[in-house]
C-alpha positions as CSV (number, residue, x, y, z in Angstrom):
1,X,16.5,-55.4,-51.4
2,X,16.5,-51.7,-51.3
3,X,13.1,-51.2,-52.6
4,X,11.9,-53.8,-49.6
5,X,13.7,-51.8,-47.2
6,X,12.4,-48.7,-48.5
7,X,8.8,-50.0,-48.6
8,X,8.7,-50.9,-44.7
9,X,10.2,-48.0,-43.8
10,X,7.8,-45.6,-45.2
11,X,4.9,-46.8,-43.2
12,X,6.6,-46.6,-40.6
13,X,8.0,-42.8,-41.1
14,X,4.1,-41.8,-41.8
15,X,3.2,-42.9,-38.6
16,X,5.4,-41.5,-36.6
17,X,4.8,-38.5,-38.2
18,X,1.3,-38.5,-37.8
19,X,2.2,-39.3,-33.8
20,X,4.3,-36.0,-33.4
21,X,1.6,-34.0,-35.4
22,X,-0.8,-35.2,-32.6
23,X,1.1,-34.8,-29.9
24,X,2.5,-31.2,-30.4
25,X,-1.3,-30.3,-31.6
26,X,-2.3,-32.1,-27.7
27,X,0.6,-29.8,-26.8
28,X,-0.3,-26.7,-28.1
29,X,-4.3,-27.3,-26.7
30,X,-2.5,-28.1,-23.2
31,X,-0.5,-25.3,-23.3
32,X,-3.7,-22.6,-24.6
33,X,-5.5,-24.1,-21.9
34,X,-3.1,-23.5,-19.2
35,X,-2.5,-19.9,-20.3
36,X,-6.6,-19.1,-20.7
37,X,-6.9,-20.5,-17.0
38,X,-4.0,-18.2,-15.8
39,X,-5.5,-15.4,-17.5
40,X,-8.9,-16.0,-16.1
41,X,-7.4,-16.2,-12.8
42,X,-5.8,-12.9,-13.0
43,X,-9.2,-11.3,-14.1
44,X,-10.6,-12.0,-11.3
45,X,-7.9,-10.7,-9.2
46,X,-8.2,-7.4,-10.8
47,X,-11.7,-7.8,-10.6
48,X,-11.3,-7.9,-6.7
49,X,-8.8,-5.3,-6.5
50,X,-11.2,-2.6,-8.1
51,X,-13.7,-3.3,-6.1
52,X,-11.8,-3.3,-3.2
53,X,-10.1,0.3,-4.4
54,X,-13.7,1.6,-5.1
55,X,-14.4,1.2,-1.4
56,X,-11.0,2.8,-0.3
57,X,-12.1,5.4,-2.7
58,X,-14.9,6.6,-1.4
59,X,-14.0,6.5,1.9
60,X,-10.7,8.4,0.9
61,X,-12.8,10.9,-0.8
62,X,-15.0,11.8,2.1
63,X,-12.0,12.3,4.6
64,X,-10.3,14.5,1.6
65,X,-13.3,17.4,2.0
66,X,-12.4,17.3,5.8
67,X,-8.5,17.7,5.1
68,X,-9.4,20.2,2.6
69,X,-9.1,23.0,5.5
70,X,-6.1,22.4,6.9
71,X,-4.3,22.9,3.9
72,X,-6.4,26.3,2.7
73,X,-5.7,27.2,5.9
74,X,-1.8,26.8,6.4
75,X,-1.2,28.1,2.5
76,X,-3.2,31.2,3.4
77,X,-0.8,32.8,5.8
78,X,2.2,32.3,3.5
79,X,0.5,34.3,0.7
80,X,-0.8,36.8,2.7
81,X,2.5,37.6,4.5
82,X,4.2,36.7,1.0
83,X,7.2,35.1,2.0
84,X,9.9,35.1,-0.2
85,X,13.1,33.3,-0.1
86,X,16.3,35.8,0.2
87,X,18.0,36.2,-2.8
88,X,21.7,37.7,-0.9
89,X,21.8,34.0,0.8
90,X,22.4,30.9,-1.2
91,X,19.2,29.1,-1.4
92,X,18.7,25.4,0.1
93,X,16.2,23.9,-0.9
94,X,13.9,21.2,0.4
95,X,11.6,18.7,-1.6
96,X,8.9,16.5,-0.1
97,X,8.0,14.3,-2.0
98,X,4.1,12.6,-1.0
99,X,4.1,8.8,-2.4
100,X,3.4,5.5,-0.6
101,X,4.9,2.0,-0.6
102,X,1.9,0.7,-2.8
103,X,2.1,0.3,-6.4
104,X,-0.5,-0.8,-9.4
105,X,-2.3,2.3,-9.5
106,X,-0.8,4.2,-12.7
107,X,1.4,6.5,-12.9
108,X,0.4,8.0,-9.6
109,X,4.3,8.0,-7.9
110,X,5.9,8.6,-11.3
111,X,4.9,12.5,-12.2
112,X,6.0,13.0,-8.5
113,X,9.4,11.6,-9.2
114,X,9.4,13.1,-12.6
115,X,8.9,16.3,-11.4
116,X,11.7,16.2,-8.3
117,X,13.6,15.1,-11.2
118,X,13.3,17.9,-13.2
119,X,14.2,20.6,-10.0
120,X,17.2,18.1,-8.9
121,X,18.7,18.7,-13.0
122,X,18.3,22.0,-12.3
123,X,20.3,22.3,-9.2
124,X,21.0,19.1,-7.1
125,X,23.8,20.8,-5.2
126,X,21.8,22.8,-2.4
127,X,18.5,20.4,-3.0
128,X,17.6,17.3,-0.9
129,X,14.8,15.1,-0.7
130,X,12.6,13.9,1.6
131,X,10.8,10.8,0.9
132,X,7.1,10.2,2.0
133,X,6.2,6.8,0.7
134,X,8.9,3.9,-0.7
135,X,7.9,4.4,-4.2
136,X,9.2,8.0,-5.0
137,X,13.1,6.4,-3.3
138,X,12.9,3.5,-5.4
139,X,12.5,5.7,-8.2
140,X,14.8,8.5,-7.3
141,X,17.5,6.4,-6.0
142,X,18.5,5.5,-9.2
143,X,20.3,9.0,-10.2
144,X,19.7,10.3,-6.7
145,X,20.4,8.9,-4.0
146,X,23.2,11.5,-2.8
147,X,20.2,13.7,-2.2
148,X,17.6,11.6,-0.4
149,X,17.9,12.9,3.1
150,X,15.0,10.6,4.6
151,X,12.9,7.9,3.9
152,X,9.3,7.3,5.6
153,X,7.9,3.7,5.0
154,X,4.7,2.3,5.7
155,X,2.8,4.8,4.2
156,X,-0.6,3.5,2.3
157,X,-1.4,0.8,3.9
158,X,-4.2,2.3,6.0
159,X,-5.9,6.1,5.8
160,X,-3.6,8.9,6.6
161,X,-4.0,10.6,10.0
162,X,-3.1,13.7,11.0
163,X,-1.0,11.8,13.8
164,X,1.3,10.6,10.9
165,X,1.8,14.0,9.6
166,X,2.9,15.3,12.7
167,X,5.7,12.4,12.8
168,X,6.7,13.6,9.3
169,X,7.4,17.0,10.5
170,X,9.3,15.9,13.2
171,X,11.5,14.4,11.7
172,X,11.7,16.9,8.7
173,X,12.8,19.7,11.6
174,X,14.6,17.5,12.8
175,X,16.8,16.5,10.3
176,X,19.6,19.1,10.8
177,X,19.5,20.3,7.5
178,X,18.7,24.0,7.5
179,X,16.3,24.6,4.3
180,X,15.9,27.9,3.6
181,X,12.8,27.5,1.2
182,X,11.2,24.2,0.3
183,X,8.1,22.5,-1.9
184,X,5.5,19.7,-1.3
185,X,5.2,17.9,-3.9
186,X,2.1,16.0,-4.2
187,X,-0.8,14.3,-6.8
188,X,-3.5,17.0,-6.3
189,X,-7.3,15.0,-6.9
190,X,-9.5,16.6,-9.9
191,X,-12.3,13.5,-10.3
192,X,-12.6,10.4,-10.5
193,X,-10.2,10.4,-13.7
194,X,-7.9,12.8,-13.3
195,X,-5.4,13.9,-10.8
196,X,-2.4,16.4,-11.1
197,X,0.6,16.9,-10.1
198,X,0.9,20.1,-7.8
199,X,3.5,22.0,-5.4
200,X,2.6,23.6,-2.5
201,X,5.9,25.9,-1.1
202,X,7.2,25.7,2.5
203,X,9.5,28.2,4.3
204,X,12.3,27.6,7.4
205,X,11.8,30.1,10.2
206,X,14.2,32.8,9.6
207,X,12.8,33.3,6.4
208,X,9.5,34.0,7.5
209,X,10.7,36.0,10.0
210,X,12.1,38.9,7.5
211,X,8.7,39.0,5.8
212,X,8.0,42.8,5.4
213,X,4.1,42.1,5.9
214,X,4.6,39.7,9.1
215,X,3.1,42.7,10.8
216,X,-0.2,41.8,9.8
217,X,0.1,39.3,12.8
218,X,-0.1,40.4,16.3
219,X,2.3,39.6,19.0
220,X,4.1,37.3,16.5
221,X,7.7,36.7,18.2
222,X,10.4,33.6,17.3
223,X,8.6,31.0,19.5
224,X,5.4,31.8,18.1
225,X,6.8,31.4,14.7
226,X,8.6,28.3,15.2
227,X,5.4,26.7,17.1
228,X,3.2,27.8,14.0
229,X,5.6,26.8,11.1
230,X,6.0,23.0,12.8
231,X,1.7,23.1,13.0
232,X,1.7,24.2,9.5
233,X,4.0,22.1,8.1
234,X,2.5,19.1,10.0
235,X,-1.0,20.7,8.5
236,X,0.0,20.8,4.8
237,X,1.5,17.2,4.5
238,X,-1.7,15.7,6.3
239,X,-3.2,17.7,3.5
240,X,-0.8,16.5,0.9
241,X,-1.4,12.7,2.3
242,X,-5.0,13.1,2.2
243,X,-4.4,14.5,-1.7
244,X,-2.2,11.5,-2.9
245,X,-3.9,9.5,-1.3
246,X,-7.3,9.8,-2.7
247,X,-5.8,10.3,-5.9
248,X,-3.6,7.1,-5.3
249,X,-7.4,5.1,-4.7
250,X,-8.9,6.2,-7.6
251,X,-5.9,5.9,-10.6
252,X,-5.4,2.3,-8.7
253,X,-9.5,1.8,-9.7
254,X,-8.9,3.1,-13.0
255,X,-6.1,0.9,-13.8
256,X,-7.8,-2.3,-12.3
257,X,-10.8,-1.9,-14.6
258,X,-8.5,-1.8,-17.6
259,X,-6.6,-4.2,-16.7
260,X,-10.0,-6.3,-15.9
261,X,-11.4,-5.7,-19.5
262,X,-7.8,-6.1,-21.2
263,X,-7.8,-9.9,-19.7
264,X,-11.5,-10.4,-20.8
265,X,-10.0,-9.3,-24.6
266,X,-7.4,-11.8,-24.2
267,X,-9.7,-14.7,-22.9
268,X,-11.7,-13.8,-26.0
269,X,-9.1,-14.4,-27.9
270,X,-7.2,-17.5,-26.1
271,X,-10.6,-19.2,-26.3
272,X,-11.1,-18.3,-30.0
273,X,-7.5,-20.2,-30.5
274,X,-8.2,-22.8,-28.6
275,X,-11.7,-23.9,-30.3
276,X,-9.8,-23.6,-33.8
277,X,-7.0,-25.5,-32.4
278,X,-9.0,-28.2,-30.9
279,X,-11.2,-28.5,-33.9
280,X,-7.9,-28.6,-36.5
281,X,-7.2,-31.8,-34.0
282,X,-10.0,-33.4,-34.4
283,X,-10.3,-33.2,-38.2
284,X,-6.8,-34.6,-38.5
285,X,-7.8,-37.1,-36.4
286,X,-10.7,-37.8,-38.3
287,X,-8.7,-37.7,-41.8
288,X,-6.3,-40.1,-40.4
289,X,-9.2,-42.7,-39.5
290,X,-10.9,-42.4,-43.1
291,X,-7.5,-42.8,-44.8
292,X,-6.7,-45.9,-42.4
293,X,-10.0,-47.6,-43.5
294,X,-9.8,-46.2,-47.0
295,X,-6.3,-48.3,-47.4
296,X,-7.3,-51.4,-45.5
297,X,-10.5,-52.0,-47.6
């Protein structure tokens, strides 16, 4: 009786077996496919994204030679007066840090926050931030966030203007806090591959105004000063912008294309494992049919 039992059960337990070995291979085809379709999907995302960052690029490039001035320009008065910041008064210090709200383009806002980072270990006491750009508060709010002073979103989605700038400063002067010496800090462009990250310094008023050389300048008094300082402030952040921001363009272009030819590796590959997978399917399939007819006849 056991041996009958036994007999009709094995059948049975072989085909049920063979049913589960087909469905989890139908599975595992189902599931390649889904994931090469996704993939392909995201390829041609990327694919869109570079293209659309090679435009921004050069357009961002061109306006960068005309920004070029304004910046050569502001950074020549402080080196030729060479303003220093008094050493009898305990220094405060302003950063600026030049980011934007957009991401997927590198590490682009991270050597900007790295390099706040390091100053704010250094002394985070008498230092405060100001925020251009979402990205660099996202990342320094983290340890930080005592010493953000200010936050200006929205920047990144279109061309920086010198308009924008202008704003900035405002509200940098118009914070309250009395800086004593201060530093942009900013992704300086090299080519199309490389970028930098770069400081450019920034003085408050009274410390310009005990320059030993600010005689070099005519008919310089305090509202002179004041007027120029706010103009060259507003000067070297549309300068800054103009610097992150083609830099910003092409890292983004750089990272898309990698990412475009990293998805075509992996559809290589998922296509690859699919083929074998479908093809170990159909050979069990067929071995199944032989060894049904091979037992019947």
């Amino acid at each position: 009786m056991m041996m009958q039992r036994t007999t009709l059960l094995l059948p049975m337990a072989v085909e049920a077996t063979n049913v589960a070995q087909q469905q989890r291979g139908m599975a595992t085809l189902k599931h390649i496919s889904m994931r090469l379709k996704s993939v392909k999907n995201i390829q041609k995302i990327t694919q869109s994204m570079k293209m659309v960052s090679a435009a921004k690029y050069s357009r961002a490039e061109r306006d960068l030679k005309a920004a070029r001035p304004y910046g050569i320009g502001a950074q020549q008065f402080f080196d030729k007066t060479e303003v220093q910041a008094d050493g009898a008064v305990e220094p405060k210090k302003l950063l600026i840090a030049v980011t934007s709200d957009r991401g997927l383009c590198g590490a682009v806002h991270t050597g900007v926050a790295r390099l706040i980072r390091g100053e704010l270990q250094k002394d985070d006491s008498n230092t405060m931030v100001f925020c251009v750009g979402d990205k660099s508060r996202a990342i320094l709010s983290r340890l930080y966030g005592k010493n953000i002073l200010m936050v200006a979103n929205e920047v990144g989605r279109l061309p920086p203007t010198f308009l924008d700038a202008s704003k900035i400063a405002h509200e940098v002067l118009s914070t309250g806090y009395d800086y004593t010496e201060g530093k942009i800090v900013y992704n300086q462009f090299k080519s199309v591959v490389s970028y930098k990250c770069s400081t450019l310094p920034i003085y408050s008023g009274p410390t310009v105004e005990k320059s030993e050389k600010l005689a070099v300048y005519d008919s310089l008094d305090s509202d002179v000063i004041k007027s120029y300082l706010e103009f060259s402030l507003a000067s070297l952040i549309f300068y800054t912008m103009k610097e992150g921001a083609c830099s910003e363009q092409s890292s983004r272009m750089t990272a898309m294309d990698n990412a475009s030819k990293n998805a075509g590796e992996m559809i290589e590959k998922l296509t690859l494992t699919f083929n074998r997978t479908r093809q170990a399917v159909i050979t069990r399939e067929l071995i199944e049919i032989i060894s049904g007819a091979a037992a019947l006849t």
